[in-house]
C-alpha positions as CSV (number, residue, x, y, z in Angstrom):
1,X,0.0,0.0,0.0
2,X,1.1,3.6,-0.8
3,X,1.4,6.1,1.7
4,X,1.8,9.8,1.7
5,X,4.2,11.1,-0.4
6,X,5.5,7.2,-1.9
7,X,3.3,7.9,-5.1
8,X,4.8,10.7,-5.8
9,X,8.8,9.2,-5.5
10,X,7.8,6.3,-7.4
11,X,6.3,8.5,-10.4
12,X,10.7,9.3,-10.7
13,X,11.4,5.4,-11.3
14,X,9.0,5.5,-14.9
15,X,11.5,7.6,-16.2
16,X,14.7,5.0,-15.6
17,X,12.1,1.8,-17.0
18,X,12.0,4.6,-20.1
19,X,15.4,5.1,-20.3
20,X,16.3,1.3,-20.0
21,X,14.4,0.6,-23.3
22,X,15.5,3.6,-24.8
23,X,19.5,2.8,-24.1
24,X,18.3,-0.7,-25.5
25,X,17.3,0.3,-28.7
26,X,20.2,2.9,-29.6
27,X,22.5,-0.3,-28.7
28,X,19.8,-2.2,-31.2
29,X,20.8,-5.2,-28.3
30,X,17.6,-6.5,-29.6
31,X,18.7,-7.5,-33.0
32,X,21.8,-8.9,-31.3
33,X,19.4,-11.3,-29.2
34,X,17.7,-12.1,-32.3
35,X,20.6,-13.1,-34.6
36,X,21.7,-15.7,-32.1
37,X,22.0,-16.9,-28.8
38,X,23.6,-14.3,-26.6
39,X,25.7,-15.2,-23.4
40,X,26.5,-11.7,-21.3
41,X,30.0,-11.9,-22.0
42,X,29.0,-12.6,-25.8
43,X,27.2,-9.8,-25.6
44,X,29.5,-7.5,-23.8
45,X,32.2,-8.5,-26.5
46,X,29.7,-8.0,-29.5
47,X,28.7,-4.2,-28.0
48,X,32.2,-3.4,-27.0
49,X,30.3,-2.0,-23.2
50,X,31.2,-2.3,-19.8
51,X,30.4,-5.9,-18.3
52,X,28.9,-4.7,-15.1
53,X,27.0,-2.0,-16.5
54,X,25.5,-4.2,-19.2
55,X,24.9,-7.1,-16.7
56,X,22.8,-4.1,-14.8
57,X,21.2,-3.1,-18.0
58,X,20.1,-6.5,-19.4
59,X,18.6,-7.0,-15.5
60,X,16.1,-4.1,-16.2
61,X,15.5,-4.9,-19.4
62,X,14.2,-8.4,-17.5
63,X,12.5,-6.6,-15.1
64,X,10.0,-5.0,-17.4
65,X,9.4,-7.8,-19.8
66,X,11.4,-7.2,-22.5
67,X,14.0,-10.3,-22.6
68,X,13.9,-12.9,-20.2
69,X,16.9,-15.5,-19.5
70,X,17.2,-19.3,-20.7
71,X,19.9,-21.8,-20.2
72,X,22.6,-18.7,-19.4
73,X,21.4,-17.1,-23.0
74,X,19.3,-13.8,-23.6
75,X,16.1,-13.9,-25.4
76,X,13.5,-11.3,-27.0
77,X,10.0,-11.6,-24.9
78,X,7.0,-11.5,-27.7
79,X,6.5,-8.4,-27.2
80,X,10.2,-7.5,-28.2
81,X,10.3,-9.6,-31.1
82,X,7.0,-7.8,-32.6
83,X,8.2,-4.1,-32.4
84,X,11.9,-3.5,-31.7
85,X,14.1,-5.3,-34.0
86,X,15.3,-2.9,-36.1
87,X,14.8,-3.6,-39.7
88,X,11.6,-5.7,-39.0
89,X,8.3,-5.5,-41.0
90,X,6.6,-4.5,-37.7
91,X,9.7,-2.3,-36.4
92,X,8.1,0.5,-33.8
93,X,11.6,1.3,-32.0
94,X,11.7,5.0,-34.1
95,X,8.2,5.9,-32.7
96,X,9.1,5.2,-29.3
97,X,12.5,7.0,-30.0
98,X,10.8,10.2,-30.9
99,X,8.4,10.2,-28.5
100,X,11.1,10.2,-25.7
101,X,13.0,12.7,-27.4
102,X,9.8,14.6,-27.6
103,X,9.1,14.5,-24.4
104,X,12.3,14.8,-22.8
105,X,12.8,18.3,-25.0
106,X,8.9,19.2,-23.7
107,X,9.7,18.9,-19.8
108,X,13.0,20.9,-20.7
109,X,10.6,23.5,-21.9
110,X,7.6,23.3,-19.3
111,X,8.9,25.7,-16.8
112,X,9.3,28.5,-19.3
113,X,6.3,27.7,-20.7
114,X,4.4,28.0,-18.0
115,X,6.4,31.4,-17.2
116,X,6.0,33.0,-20.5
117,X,3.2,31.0,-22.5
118,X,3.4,29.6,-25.5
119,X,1.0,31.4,-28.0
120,X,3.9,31.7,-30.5
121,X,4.5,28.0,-30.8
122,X,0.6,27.2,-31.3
123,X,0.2,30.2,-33.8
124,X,3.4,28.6,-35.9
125,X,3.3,26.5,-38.5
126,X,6.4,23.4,-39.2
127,X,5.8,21.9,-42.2
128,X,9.6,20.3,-42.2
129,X,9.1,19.0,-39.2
130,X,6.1,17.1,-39.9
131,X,7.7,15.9,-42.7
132,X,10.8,14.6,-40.8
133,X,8.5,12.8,-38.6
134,X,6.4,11.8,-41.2
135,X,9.5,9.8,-42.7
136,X,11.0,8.9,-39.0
137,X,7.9,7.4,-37.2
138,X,5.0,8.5,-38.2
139,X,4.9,6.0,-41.1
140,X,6.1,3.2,-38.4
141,X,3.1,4.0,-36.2
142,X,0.2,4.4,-38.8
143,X,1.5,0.9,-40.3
144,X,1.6,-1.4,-37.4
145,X,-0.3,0.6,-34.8
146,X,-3.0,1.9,-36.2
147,X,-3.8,1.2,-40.2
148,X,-5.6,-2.4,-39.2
149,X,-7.8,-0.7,-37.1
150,X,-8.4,2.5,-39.4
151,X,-9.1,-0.4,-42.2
152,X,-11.1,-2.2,-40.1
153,X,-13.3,0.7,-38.8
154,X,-13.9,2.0,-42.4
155,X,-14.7,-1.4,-44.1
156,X,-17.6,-1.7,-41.4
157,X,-19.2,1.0,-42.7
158,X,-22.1,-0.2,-45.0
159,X,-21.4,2.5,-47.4
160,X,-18.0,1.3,-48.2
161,X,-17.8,-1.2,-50.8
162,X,-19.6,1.7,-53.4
163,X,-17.1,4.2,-52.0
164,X,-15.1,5.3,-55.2
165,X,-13.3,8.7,-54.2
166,X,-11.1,8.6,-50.5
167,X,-9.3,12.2,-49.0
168,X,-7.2,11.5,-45.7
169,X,-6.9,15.0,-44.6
170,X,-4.0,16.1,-43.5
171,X,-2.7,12.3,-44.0
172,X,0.9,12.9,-42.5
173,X,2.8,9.9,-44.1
174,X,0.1,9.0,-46.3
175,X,0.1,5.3,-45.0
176,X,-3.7,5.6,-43.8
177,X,-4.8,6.6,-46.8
178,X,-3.1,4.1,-48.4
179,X,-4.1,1.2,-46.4
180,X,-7.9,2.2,-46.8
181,X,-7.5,2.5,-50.7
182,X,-5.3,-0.8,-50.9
183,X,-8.4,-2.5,-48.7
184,X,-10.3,-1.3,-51.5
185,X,-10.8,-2.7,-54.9
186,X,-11.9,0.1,-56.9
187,X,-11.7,3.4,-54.8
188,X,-9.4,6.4,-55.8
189,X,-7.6,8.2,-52.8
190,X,-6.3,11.4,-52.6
191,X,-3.8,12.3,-49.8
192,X,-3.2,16.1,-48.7
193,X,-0.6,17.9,-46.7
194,X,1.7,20.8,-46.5
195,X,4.3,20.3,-49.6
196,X,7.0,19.4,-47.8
197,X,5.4,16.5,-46.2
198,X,3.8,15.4,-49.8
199,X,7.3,14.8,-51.2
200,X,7.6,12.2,-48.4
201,X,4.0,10.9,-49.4
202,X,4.8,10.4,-52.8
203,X,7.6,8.1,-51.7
204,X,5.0,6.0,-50.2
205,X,2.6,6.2,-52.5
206,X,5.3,4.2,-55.2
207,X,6.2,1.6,-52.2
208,X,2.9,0.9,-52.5
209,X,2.6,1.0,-56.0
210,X,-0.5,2.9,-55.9
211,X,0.2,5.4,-58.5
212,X,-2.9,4.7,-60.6
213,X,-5.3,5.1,-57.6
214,X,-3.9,7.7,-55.1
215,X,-2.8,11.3,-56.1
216,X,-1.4,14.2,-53.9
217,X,-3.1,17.5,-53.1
218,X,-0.7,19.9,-51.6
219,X,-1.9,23.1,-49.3
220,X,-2.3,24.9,-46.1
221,X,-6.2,22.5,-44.5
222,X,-7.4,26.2,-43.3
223,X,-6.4,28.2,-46.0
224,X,-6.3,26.1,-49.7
225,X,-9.1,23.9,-50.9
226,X,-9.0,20.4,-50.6
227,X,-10.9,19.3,-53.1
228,X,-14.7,17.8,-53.8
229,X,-16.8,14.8,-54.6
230,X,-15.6,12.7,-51.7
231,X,-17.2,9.9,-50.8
232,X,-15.0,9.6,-47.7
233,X,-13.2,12.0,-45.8
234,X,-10.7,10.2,-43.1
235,X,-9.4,12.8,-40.5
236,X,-6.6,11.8,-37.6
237,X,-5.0,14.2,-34.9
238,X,-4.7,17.6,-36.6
239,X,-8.1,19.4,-35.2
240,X,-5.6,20.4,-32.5
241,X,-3.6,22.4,-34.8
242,X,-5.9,24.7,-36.4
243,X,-6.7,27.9,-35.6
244,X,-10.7,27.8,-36.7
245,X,-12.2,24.1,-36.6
246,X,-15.4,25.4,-37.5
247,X,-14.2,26.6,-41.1
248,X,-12.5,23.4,-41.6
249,X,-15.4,21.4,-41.1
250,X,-17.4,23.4,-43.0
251,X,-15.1,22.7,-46.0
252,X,-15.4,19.1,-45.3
253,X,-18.8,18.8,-45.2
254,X,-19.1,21.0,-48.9
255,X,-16.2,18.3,-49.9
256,X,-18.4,15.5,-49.3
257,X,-21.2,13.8,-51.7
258,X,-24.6,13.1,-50.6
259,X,-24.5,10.6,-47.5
260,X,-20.8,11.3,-47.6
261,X,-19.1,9.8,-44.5
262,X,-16.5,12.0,-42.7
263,X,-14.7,10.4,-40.2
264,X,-12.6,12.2,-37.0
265,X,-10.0,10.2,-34.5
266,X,-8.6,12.8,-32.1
267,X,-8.0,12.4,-28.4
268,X,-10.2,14.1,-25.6
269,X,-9.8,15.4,-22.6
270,X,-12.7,16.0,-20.0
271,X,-12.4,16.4,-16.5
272,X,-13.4,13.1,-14.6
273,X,-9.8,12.1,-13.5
274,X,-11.0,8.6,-13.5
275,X,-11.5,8.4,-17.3
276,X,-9.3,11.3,-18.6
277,X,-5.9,11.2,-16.9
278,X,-3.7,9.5,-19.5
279,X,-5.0,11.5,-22.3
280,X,-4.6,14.5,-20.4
281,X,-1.1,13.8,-19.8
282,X,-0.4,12.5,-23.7
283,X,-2.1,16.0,-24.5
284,X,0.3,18.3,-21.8
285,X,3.2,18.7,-23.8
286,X,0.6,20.3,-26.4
287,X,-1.3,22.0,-23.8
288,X,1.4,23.8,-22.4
289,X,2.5,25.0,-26.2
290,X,-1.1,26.8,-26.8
291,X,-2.7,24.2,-28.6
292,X,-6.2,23.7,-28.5
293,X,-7.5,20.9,-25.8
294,X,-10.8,19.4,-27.4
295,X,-13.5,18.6,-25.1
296,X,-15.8,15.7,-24.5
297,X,-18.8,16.9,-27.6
298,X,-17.0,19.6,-29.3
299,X,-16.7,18.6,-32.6
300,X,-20.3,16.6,-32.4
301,X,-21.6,19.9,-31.5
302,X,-19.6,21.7,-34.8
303,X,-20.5,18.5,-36.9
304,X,-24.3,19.0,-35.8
305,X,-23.9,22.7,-36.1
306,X,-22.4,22.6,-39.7
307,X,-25.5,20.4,-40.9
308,X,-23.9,16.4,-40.8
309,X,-27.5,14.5,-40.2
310,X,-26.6,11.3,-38.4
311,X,-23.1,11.3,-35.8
312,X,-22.3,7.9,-34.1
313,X,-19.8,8.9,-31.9
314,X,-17.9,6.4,-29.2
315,X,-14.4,5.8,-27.8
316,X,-12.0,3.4,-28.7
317,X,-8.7,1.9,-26.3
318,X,-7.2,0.6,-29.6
319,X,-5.0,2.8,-30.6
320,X,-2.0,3.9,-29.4
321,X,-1.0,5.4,-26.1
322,X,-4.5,6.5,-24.6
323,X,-8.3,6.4,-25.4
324,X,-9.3,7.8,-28.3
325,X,-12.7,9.6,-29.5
326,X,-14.2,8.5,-32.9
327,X,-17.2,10.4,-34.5
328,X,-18.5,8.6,-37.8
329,X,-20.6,11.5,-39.2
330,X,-23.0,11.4,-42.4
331,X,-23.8,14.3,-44.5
């Protein structure tokens, strides 16, 4: 049982189980594991580290599941074996990279955020970055994190199979998009983003070998159009970004057909502890910057507003790092 001030200490010892994993995958120890079987002083000999330091590392690394110990050799857990061997199909190491780096550089930041604000940072614009991450991790993450259940959740819907014209709106790497239009036999996509992130698109568009069926819209989502005579408009994570989320869904809704289907995926954050805390603390970072928290029924009350007839809305544990809110809405 925890007493007093104990949950507060032990909050300190996430950051050493995050570091531990961290050190693991810069050291990419678990492609050695995998390649074959690893005594310690193999090991030791193969990474050219420290013997105690690395027998204290590969300790922690069994301590949280990530390797366990068999007949005096190392081995990958499952779990290891699925996401962080580097060069793997199902490879995640980068995302969880450049989410520690992220965060690391955001608690850096906090304290003069919180003196000073951080209105500048939400009024700014990075296309470049986004398409660096959109080339690190983000195509990592949509792949094997999130496209089978974007696929899944859009086959469901009984309008699908006469869909024939797909936008993914502000589609980061593109591999969304892709994955519904590749799930599809007949349906055309089109993928937008700022320019600089496109160039990375296209990349992924010809890995795909999609050419025929997806094309690129380049533009600013408040400020260019983004086209028309969509039978689907997909829409992940950017509603924090924008300066007027009325406006945009007002385009989208004159973007759609008739019984058009637009569907959003963003994180919420309400105010019952109980349900809320983890998204509130994946959405700090982005809090603290000026970005725009959304609310338990704000965009079903701007998807009502802006005329979408029927709004199924519920939330989802299936994607990664904290609940997510998913509004289906017809036009």
């Amino acid at each position: 049982m925890e007493n007093g001030i104990d949950r507060y200490l032990k909050m300190l010892l996430e950051q050493n189980k995050t570091e531990v994993l961290g050190i693991a995958l810069k050291f990419k120890i678990f492609n050695y594991l995998e390649k074959q079987e690893m005594s310690l002083a193999l090991l030791v000999k193969e990474l050219n580290t420290d013997f105690k330091n690395t027998k204290t590392l590969l300790e922690a690394m069994e301590m949280i599941d990530l390797i366990y110990k068999e007949d005096g050799f190392f081995k990958n857990s499952e779990i290891s074996k699925s996401y962080f061997i580097k060069g793997s199909s199902t490879y995640c190491g980068d995302v969880f990279l450049h989410r520690q780096e992220m965060l690391n550089y955001g608690r850096k930041a906090m304290v003069k955020l919180v003196q000073d604000g951080g209105q500048d940072i939400a009024n700014s614009k990075s296309p470049k970055k986004w398409a660096t991450a959109s080339r690190r991790f983000l195509k990592q993450e949509q792949k094997n994190l999130i496209s089978k259940e974007a696929v899944s959740l859009v086959q469901s819907l009984k309008e699908f199979p006469k869909m024939t014209k797909i936008l993914d709106l502000g589609c980061a790497s593109g591999i969304l998009g892709l994955e519904i239009v590749k799930s599809h036999p007949s349906a055309k996509g089109v993928l937008f983003d700022f320019p600089d992130v496109t160039e990375v698109v296209l990349e992924h568009i010809q890995e795909y070998e999609l050419q025929e069926r997806v094309s690129i819209l380049c533009g600013d989502i408040q400020e260019d159009d983004i086209g028309s005579g969509y039978d689907l408009i997909w829409c992940s994570n950017i509603f924090y970004f924008l300066e007027n989320k009325e406006e945009v869904i007002e385009k989208i809704y004159k973007a759609l057909n008739p019984n058009g289907i637009f569907i959003s995926v963003h994180v919420e954050v309400g105010e019952e502890k109980s349900s809320y805390e983890d998204s509130f603390f994946y959405f700090l970072g982005l809090n603290f910057q000026g970005r725009d928290i959304l609310k338990p029924m704000d965009l079903t009350n701007i998807l009502e507003e802006k005329g979408f007839k029927s709004i199924n809305a519920y939330t989802t544990s299936k994607l990664p790092m904290t609940p997510t809110q998913i509004q289906i809405a017809k036009k």
